[in-house]
KOLFILO-206923 format. One record per residue (C-alpha): residue number from 0; residue in three letters; x negated, y, z. Coordinates in steps of 0.25 Angstrom, whole numbers. Layout:
// KOLFILO-206923
PT, NUM, Ala, X, Y, Z $
...
END
This chain:
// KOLFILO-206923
PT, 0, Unk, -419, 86, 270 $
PT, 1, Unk, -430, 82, 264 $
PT, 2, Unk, -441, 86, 253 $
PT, 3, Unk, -446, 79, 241 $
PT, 4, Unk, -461, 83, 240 $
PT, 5, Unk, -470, 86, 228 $
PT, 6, Unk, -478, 74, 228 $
PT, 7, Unk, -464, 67, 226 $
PT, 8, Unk, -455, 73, 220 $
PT, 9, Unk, -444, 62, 219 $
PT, 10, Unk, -444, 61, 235 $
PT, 11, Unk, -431, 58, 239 $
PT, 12, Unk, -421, 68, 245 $
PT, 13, Unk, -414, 65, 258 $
PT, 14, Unk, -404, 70, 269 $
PT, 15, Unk, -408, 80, 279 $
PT, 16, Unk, -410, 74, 293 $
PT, 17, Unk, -398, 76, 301 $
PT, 18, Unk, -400, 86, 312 $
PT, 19, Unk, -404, 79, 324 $
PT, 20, Unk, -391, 75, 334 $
PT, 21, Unk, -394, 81, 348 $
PT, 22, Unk, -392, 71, 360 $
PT, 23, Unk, -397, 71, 374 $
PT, 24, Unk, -409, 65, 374 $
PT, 25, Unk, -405, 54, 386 $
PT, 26, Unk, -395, 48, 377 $
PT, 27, Unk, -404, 48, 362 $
PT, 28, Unk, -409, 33, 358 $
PT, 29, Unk, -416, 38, 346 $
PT, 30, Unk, -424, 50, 342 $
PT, 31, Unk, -433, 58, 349 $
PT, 32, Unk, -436, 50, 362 $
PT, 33, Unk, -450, 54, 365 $
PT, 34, Unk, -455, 41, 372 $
PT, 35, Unk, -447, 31, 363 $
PT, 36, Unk, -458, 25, 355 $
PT, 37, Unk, -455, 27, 341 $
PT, 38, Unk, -453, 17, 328 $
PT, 39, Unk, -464, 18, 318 $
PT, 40, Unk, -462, 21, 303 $
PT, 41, Unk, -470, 20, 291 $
PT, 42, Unk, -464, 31, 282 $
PT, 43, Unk, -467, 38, 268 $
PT, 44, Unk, -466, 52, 267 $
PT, 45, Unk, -459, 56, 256 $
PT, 46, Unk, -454, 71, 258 $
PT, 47, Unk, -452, 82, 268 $
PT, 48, Unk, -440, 88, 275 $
PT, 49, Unk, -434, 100, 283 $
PT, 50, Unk, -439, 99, 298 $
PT, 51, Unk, -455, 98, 294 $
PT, 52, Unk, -453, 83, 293 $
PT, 53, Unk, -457, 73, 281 $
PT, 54, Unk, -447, 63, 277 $
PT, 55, Unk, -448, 48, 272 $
PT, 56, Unk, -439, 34, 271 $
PT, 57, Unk, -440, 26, 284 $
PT, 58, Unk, -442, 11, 279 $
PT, 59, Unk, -426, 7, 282 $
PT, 60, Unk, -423, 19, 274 $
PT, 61, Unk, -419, 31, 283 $
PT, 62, Unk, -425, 45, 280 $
PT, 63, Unk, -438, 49, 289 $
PT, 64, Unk, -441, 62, 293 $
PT, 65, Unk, -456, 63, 298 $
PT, 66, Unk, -463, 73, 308 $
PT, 67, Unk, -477, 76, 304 $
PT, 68, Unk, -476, 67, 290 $
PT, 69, Unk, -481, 73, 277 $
PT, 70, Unk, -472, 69, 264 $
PT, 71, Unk, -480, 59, 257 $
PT, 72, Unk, -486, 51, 269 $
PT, 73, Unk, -485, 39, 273 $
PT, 74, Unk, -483, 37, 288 $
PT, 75, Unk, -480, 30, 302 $
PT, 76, Unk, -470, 39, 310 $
PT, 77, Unk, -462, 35, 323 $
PT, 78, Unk, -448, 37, 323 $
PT, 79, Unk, -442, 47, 331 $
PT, 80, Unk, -429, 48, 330 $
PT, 81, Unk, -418, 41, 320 $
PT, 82, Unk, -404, 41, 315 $
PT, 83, Unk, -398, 32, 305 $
PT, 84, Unk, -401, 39, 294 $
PT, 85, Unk, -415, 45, 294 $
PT, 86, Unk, -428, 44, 305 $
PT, 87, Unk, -437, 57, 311 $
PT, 88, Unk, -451, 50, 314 $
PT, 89, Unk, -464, 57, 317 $
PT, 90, Unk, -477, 55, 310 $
PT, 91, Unk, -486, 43, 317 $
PT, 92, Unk, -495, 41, 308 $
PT, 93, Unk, -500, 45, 293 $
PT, 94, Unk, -503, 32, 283 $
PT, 95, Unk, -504, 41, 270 $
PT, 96, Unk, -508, 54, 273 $
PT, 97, Unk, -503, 66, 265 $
PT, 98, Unk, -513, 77, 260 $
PT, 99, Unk, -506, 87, 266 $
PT, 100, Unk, -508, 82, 279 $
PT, 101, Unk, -516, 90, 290 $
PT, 102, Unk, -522, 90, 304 $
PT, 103, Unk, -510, 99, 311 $
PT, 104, Unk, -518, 110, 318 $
PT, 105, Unk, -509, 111, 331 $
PT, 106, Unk, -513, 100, 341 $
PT, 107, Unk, -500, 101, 346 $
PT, 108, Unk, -493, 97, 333 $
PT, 109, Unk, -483, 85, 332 $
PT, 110, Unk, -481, 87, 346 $
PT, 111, Unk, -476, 101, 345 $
PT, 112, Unk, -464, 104, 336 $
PT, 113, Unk, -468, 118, 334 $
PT, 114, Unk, -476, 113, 320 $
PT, 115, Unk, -471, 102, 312 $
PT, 116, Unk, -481, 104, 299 $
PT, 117, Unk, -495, 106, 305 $
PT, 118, Unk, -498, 91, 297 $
PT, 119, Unk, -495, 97, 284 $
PT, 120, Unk, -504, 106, 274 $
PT, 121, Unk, -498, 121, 275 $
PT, 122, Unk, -498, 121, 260 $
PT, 123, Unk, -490, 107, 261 $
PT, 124, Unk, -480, 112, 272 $
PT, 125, Unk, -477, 123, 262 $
PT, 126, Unk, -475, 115, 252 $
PT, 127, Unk, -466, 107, 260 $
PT, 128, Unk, -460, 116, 267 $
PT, 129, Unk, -455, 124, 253 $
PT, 130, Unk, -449, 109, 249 $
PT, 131, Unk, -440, 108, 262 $
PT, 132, Unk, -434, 122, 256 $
PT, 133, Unk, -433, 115, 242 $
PT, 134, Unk, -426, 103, 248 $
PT, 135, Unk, -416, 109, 256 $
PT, 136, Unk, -411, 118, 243 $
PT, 137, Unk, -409, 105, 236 $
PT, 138, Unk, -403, 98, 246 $
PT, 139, Unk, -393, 106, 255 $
PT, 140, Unk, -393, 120, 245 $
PT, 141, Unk, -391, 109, 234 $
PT, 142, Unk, -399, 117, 224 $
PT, 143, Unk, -406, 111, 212 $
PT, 144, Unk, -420, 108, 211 $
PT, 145, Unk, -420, 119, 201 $
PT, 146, Unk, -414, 129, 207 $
PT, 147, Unk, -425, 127, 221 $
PT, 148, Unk, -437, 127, 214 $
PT, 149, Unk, -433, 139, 205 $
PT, 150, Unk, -431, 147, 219 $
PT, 151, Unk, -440, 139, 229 $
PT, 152, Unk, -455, 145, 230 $
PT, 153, Unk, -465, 140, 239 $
PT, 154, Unk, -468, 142, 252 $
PT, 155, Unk, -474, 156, 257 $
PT, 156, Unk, -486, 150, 268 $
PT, 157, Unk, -495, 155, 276 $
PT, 158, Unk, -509, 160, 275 $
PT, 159, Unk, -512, 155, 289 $
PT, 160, Unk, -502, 146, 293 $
PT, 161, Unk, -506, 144, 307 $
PT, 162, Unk, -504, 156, 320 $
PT, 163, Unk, -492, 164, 314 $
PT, 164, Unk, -480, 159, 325 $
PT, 165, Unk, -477, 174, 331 $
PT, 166, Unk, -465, 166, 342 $
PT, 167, Unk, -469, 156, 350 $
PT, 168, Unk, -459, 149, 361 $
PT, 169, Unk, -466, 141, 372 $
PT, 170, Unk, -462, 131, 381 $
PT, 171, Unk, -467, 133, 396 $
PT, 172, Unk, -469, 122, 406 $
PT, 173, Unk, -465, 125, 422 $
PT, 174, Unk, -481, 122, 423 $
PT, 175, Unk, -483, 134, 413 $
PT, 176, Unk, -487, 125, 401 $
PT, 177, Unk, -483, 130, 389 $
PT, 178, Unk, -478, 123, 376 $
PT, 179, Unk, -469, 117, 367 $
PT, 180, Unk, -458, 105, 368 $
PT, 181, Unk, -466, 94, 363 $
PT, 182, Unk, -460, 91, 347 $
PT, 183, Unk, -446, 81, 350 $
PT, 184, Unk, -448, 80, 365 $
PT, 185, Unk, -444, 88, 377 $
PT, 186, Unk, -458, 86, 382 $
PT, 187, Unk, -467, 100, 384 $
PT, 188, Unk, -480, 102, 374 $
PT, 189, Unk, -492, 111, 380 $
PT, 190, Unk, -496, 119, 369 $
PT, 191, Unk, -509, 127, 371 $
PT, 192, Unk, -508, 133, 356 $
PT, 193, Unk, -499, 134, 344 $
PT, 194, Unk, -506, 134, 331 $
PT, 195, Unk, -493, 139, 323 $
PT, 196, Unk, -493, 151, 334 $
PT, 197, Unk, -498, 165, 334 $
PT, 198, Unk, -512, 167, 340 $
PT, 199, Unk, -506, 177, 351 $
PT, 200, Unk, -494, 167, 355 $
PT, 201, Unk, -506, 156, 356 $
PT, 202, Unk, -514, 167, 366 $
PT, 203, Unk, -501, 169, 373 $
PT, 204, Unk, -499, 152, 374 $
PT, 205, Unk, -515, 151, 378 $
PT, 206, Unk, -513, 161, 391 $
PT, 207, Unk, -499, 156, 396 $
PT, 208, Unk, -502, 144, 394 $
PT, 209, Unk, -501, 137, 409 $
PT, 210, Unk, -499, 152, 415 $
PT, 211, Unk, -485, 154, 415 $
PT, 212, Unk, -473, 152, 425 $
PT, 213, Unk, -456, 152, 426 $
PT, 214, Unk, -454, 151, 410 $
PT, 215, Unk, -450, 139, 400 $
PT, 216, Unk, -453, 148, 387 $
PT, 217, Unk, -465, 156, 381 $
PT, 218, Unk, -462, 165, 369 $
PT, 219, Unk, -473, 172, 361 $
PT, 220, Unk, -470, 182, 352 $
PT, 221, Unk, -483, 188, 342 $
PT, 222, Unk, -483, 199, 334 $
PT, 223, Unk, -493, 194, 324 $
PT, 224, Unk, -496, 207, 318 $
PT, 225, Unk, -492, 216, 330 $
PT, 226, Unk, -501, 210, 341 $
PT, 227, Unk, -488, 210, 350 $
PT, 228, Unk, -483, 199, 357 $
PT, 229, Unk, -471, 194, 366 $
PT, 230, Unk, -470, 185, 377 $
PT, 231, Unk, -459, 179, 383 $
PT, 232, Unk, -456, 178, 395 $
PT, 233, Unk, -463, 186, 404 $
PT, 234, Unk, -472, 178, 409 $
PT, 235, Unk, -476, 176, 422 $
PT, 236, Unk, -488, 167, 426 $
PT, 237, Unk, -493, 157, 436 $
PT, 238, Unk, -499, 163, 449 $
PT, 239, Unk, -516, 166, 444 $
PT, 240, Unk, -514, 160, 429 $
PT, 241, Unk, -508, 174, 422 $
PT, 242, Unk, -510, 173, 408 $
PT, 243, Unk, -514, 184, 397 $
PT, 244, Unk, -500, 186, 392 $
PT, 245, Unk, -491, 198, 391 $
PT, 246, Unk, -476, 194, 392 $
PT, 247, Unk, -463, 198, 393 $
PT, 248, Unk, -463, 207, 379 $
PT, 249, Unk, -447, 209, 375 $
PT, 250, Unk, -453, 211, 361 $
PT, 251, Unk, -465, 212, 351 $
PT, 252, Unk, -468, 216, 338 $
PT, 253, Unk, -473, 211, 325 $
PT, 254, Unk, -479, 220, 312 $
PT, 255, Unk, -473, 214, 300 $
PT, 256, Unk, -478, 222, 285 $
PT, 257, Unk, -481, 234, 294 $
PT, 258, Unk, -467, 235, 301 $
PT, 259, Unk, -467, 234, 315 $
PT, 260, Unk, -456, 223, 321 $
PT, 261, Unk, -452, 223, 336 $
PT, 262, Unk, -446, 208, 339 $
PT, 263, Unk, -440, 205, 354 $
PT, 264, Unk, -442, 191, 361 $
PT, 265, Unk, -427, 187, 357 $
PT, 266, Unk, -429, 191, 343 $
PT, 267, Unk, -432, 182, 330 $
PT, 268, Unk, -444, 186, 322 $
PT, 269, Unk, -452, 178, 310 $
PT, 270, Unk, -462, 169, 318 $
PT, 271, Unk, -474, 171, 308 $
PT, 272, Unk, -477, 186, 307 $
PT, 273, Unk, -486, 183, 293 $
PT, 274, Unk, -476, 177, 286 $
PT, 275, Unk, -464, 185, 292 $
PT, 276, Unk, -471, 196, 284 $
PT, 277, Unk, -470, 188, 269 $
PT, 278, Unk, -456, 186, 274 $
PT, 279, Unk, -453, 200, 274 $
PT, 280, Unk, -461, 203, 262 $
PT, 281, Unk, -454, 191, 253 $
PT, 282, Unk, -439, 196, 261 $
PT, 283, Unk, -441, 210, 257 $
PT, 284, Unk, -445, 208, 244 $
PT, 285, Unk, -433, 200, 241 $
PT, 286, Unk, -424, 209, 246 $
PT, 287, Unk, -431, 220, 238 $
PT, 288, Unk, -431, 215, 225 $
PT, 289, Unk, -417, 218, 222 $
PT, 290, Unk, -416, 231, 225 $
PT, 291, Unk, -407, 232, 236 $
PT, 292, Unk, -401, 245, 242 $
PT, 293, Unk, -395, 237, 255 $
PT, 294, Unk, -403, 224, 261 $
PT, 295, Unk, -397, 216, 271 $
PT, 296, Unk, -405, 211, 280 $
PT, 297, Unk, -397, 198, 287 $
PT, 298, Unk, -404, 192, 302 $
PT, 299, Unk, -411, 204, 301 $
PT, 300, Unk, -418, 200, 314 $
PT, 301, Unk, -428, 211, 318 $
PT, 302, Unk, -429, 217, 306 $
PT, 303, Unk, -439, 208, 299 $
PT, 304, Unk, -435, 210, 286 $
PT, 305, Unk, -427, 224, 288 $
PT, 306, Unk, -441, 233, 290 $
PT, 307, Unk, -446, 228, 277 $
PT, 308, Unk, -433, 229, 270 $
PT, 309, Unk, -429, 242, 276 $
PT, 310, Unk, -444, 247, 271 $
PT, 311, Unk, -440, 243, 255 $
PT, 312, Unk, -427, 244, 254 $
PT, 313, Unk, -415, 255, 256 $
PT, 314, Unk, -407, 250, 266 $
PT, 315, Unk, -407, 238, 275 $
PT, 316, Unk, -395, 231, 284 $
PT, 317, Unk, -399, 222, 294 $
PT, 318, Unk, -391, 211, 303 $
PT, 319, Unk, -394, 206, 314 $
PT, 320, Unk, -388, 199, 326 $
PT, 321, Unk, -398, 197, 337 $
PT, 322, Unk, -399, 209, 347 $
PT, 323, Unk, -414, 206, 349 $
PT, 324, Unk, -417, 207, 336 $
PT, 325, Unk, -407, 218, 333 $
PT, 326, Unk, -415, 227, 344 $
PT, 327, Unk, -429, 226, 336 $
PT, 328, Unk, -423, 228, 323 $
PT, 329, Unk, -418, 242, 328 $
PT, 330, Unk, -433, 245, 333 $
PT, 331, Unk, -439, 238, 318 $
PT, 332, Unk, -429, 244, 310 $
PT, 333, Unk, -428, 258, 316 $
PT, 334, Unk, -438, 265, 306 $
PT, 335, Unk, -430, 260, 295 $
PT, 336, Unk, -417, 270, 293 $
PT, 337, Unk, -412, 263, 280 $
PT, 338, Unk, -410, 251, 290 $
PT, 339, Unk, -395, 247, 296 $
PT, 340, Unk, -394, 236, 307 $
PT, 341, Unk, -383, 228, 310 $
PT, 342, Unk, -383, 221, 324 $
PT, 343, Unk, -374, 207, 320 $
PT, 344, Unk, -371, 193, 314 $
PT, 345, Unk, -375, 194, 299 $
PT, 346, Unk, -362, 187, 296 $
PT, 347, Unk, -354, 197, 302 $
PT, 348, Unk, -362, 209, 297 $
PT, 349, Unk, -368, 205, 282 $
PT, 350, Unk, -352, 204, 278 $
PT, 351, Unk, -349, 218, 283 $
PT, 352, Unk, -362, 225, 277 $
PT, 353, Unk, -358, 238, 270 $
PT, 354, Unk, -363, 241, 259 $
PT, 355, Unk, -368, 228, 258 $
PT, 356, Unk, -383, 224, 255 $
PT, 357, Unk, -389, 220, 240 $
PT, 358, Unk, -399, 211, 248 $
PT, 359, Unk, -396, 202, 260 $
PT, 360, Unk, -408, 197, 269 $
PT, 361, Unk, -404, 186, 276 $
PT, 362, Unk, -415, 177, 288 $
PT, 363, Unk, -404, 170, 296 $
PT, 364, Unk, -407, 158, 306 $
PT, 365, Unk, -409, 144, 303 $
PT, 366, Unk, -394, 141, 302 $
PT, 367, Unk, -395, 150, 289 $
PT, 368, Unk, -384, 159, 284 $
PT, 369, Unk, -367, 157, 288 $
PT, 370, Unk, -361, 154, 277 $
PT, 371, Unk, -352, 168, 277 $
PT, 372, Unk, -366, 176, 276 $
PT, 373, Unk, -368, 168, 263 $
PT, 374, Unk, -353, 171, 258 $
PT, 375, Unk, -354, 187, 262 $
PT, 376, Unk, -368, 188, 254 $
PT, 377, Unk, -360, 181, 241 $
PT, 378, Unk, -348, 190, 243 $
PT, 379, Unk, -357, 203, 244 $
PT, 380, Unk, -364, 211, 234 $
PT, 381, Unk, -379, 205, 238 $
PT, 382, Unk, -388, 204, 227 $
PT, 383, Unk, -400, 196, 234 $
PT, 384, Unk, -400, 189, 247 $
PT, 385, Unk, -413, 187, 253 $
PT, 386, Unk, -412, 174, 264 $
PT, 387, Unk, -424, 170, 273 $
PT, 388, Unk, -421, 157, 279 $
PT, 389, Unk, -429, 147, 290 $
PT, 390, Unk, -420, 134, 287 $
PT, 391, Unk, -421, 130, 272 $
PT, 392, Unk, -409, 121, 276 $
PT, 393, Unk, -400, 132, 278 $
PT, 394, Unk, -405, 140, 268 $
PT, 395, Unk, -401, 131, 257 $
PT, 396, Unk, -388, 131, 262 $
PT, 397, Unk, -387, 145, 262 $
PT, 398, Unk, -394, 146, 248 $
PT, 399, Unk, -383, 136, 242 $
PT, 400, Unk, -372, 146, 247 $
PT, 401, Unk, -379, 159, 243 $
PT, 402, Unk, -379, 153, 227 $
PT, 403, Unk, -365, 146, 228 $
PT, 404, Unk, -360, 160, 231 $
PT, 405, Unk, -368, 167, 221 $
PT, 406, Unk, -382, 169, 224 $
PT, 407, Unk, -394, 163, 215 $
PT, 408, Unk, -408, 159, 223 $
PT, 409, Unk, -419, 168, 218 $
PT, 410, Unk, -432, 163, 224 $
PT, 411, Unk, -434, 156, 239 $
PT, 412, Unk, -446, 156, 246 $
PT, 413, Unk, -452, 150, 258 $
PT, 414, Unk, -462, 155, 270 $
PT, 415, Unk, -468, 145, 277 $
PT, 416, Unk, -464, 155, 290 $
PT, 417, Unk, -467, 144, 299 $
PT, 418, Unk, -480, 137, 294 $
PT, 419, Unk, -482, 122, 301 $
PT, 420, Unk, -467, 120, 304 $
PT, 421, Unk, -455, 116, 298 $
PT, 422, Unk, -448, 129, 297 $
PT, 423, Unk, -445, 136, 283 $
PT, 424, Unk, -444, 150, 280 $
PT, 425, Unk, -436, 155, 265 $
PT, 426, Unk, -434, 167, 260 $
PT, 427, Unk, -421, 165, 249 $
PT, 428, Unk, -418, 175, 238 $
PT, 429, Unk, -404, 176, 233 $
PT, 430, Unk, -399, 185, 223 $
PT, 431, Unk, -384, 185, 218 $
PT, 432, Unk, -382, 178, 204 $
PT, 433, Unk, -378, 188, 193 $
END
């Protein structure tokens, strides 16, 4: 996929990347080979696609996808990997500099794959990142350029867009080091501080670092606005280098708009606590807007979206498969009484919803929505369906169904959830065409 940018407009349109074929690495004789020195490419940058990276024309004519490139430059970039019909290469040196290039702030960046942005304005990564949603509804929703730009707003950033990451996963050395997998390699990157990451996961990082023993993982949970924290394993420390951690907490919570959320180790919740609260205000608000006596509420996780429905309007179903997530929404929801929980697959359950919702709130994974959750929400009597999505790809995939089957797109608005990074939160709003 790719993104024409504003400062040309007439950027051509190409094929997504394929999805990268998985080989043993003993047998690969192109790609990602970490000491293989690399084929130098003079490229321009002429648009932007999904994955964070920018794109060009290699001189014999094969599409390029470039790390750490901004659309609009002018570049050297060594080749790392290459099929027969496009090229992934990494940014060597800048010839013509955009003005929406930075000094990243991280002095890990480029080798740890955690960020992939840090090069680029925040405004322009907005921006950008807005576009990649823009270009996957032409492209595989095949809608209109009207149609998107009548429903597409821009992206909703941060304030501060630095120390908001409330999960952290850490790699741990047998000597105690601790890390990430350096970005394309299997070789181990120290890291001494994460500038995406909350403050308390950084202190946590800062007093295990080199301390710990007997574990390959380190997971820091943060409540931003709770002061809790969890941290997993327990941990246990090299003989005289104890650090200033408490570990081994099953759960933690977070306050989010004055409610009170318990989340367990196992259990998703929203990375970026400041956010996650516009999240809910623009979710609930949606769902709101309509009326409804019954709202759905679809991966209803640990209740993120339930507490603030269930506070607004008169009845709330949620579904939910997970067990850990399942136990803390019993404890998040049980103040609520005009609140029913169901313990399943949404595509089992949704169907069998009696009476059935006029508003369905749905945030599945990444893969999106199966295509009979679609077909059931057509067949029913749902006015307005409110869908939050992580992976514009599948989202436009999702969105062509819904209006194929009867649904109109009302407004579609992003949250940068993830600032410095490739990922892509949308909040979709559906309602039946009369």
């Amino acid at each position: 996929m790719t993104l024409d940018t504003a400062a040309d407009p007439h950027a051509e349109v190409v094929p997504e990347r394929p999805p990268r074929k998985r080989q043993k690495r003993r047998r690969r004789k192109r790609g990602r080979l970490v000491d293989r020195p690399r084929t130098p490419v003079e490229l321009e940058l002429t648009g932007f696609a999904a994955g964070g990276v920018a794109m060009g024309r290699a001189p014999d004519g094969r599409i390029a996808f470039v790390e750490f490139g901004i659309p609009g430059e002018r570049v050297i970039a060594e080749i790392t990997s290459e099929e027969s019909s496009y090229i992934e290469a990494r940014t060597a040196m800048v010839l013509e500099e955009s003005p929406e290039r930075v000094e990243p702030r991280c002095e890990y960046y480029g080798r740890c794959g955690g960020c992939q942005l840090q090069h680029i304005a925040y405004g322009e990564q907005l921006r950008l990142k807005t576009g990649v949603v823009r270009e996957q509804m032409r492209r595989i929703g095949r809608f209109e350029d009207a149609e998107v730009d009548t429903a597409l707003r821009e992206m909703i950033g941060m304030n501060d867009p630095w120390g908001y990451r409330n999960h952290m996963r850490f790699t741990v050395r047998r000597d105690g080091d601790i890390g990430f997998m350096e970005h394309g390699t299997h070789r181990f990157l120290r890291v001494d501080h994460c500038e995406i990451a909350n403050p308390e996961a950084n202190r946590v990082l800062r007093n295990a670092q080199g301390r710990t023993m007997q574990t390959k993982q380190l997971t820091v949970r943060v409540g931003e606005h709770s002061g809790e924290s969890l941290v997993q394993p327990k941990l246990r420390w090299r003989p005289g280098r104890r650090g200033n951690v408490r570990s081994g907490q099953q759960h933690y919570h977070e306050l989010l708009r004055g409610a009170r959320y318990r989340v367990s180790s196992p259990a998703f919740f929203q990375v970026n606590s400041r956010q996650t609260e516009r999240l809910i205000e623009l979710v609930v608000a949606r769902a709101r807007a309509v009326g409804p006596r019954l709202v759905a509420d679809a991966y209803s996780g640990v209740g993120t979206f339930a507490v603030a429905l269930a506070q607004v309007v008169p009845d709330v179903v949620t579904i939910e498969a997970s067990s850990a997530a399942g136990d803390d929404a019993e404890v998040n929801l049980a103040p609520y009484d005009n609140v029913r929980r169901i313990t399943g697959t949404v595509e089992e359950q949704l169907p069998a919803l009696n009476p059935q919702p006029d508003v369905v709130v749905v945030d599945p994974p990444r893969a999106g929505l199966d295509a009979s959750i679609i077909e059931t929400v057509v067949d029913s009597d749902v006015r307005r369906v409110v869908y939050v999505s992580c992976d514009p790809a599948t989202l436009a995939r999702d969105l062509r169904r819904f209006v194929d089957g009867g649904f109109t797109i009302a407004e579609m608005q992003p949250i940068d959830m993830f600032p410095h990074t490739q990922h892509i939160e949308c909040i979709t709003t559906l309602d039946r065409a009369k």
